[in-house]
C-alpha positions as CSV (number, residue, x, y, z in Angstrom):
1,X,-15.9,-58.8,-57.1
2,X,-14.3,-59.5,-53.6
3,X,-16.5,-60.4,-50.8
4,X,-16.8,-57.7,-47.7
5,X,-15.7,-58.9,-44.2
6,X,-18.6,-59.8,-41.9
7,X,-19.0,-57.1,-38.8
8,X,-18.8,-58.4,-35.9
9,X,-20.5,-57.0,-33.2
10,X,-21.1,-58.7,-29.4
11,X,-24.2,-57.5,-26.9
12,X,-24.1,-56.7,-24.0
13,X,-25.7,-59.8,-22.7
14,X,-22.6,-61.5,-24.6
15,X,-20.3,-59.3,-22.1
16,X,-22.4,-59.8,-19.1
17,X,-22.3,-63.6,-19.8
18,X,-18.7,-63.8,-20.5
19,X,-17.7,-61.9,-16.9
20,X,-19.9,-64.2,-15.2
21,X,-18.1,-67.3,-16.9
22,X,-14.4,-65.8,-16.1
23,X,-15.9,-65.5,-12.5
24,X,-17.0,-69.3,-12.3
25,X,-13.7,-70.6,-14.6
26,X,-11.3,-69.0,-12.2
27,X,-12.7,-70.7,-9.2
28,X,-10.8,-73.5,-11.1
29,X,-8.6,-72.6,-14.2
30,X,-7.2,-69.1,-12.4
31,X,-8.5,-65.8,-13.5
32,X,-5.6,-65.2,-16.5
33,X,-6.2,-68.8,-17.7
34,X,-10.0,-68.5,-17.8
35,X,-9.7,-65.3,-19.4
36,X,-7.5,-66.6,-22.0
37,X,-9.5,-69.4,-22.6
38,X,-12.4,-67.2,-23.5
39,X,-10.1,-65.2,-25.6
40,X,-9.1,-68.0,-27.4
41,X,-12.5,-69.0,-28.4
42,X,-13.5,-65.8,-29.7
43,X,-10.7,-65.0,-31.8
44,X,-11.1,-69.0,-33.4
45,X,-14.6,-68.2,-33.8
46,X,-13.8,-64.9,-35.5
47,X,-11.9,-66.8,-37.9
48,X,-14.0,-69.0,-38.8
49,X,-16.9,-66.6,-39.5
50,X,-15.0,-63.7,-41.3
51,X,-14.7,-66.6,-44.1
52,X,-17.5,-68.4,-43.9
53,X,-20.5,-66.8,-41.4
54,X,-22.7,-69.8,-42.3
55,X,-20.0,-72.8,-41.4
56,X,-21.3,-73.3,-37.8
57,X,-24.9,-74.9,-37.5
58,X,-28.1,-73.7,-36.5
59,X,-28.3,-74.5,-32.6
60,X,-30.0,-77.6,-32.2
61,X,-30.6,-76.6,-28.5
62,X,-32.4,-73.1,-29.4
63,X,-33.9,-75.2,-32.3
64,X,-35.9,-77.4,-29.6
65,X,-36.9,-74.1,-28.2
66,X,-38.8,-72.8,-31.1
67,X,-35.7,-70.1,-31.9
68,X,-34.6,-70.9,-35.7
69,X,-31.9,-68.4,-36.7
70,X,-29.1,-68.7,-34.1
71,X,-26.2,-69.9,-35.2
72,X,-23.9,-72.2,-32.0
73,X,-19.9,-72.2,-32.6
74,X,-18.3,-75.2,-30.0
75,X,-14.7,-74.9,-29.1
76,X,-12.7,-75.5,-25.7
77,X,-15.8,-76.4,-24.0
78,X,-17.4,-73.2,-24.8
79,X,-20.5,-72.3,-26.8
80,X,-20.5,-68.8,-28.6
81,X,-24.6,-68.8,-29.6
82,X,-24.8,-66.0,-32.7
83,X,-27.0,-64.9,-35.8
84,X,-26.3,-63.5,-39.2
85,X,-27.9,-60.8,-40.6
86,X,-27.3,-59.2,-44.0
87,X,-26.8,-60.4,-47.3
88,X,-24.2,-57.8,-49.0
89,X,-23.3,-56.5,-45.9
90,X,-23.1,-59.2,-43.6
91,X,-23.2,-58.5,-39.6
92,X,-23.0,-61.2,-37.4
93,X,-23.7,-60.5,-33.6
94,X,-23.3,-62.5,-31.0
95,X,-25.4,-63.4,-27.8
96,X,-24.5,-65.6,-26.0
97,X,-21.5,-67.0,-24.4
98,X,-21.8,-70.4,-21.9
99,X,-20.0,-73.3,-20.7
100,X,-20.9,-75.9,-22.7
101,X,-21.9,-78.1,-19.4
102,X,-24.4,-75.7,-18.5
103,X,-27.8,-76.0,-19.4
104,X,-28.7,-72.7,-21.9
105,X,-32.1,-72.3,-20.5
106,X,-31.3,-71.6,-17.1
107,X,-28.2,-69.6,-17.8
108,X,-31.2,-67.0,-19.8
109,X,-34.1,-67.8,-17.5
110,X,-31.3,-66.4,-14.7
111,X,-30.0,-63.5,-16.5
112,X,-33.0,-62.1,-17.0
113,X,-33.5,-62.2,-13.5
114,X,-30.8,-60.6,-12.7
115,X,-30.3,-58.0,-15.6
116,X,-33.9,-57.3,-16.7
């Protein structure tokens, strides 16, 4: 029996997160350049997890914070934070987008401040 695809789904804090990353990368990369970039990661992550949803491991930085079920993907300097949910029809969402130089508890302690 084949396997179905994983859904992939992205939040709305994902979206919110990823604008406010293009925003800071074009200060420095450009705006097309930061968006590609971006782009880039997601579509490598998308292939990644359409085959195997479980390769990337549990995030060892949520991990310290108590939060056990979220998934980090690390490529071009980004981190793409997501969880799996599902066993015969797997959905994987993702979260969280960030610079992997910036610190991931400030990046949510701010977003709630300024989206919630």
């Amino acid at each position: 029996m084949m396997k179905k695809t994983p859904r992939i789904e992205y939040t709305e804090t994902f979206y919110q997160l990823a604008s406010q990353l293009i925003d800071f990368q074009s200060e420095y990369l450009g705006e097309i350049n930061a968006i590609e970039k971006i782009q880039k990661t997601i579509e490598s992550f998308e292939e990644l997890v359409k085959v195997n949803p479980l390769a990337p491991a549990i995030s060892t930085v949520l991990l310290g914070l108590g939060i056990q079920s979220v998934r980090e993907y690390k490529a071009n300097g980004l981190s793409l934070f997501y969880q799996v949910f599902g066993d015969e029809n797997v959905t994987i969402q993702c979260r969280i987008i960030v610079s992997q130089k910036q610190d991931i508890e400030t990046v949510l302690v701010n977003h709630c401040i300024i989206y919630k």
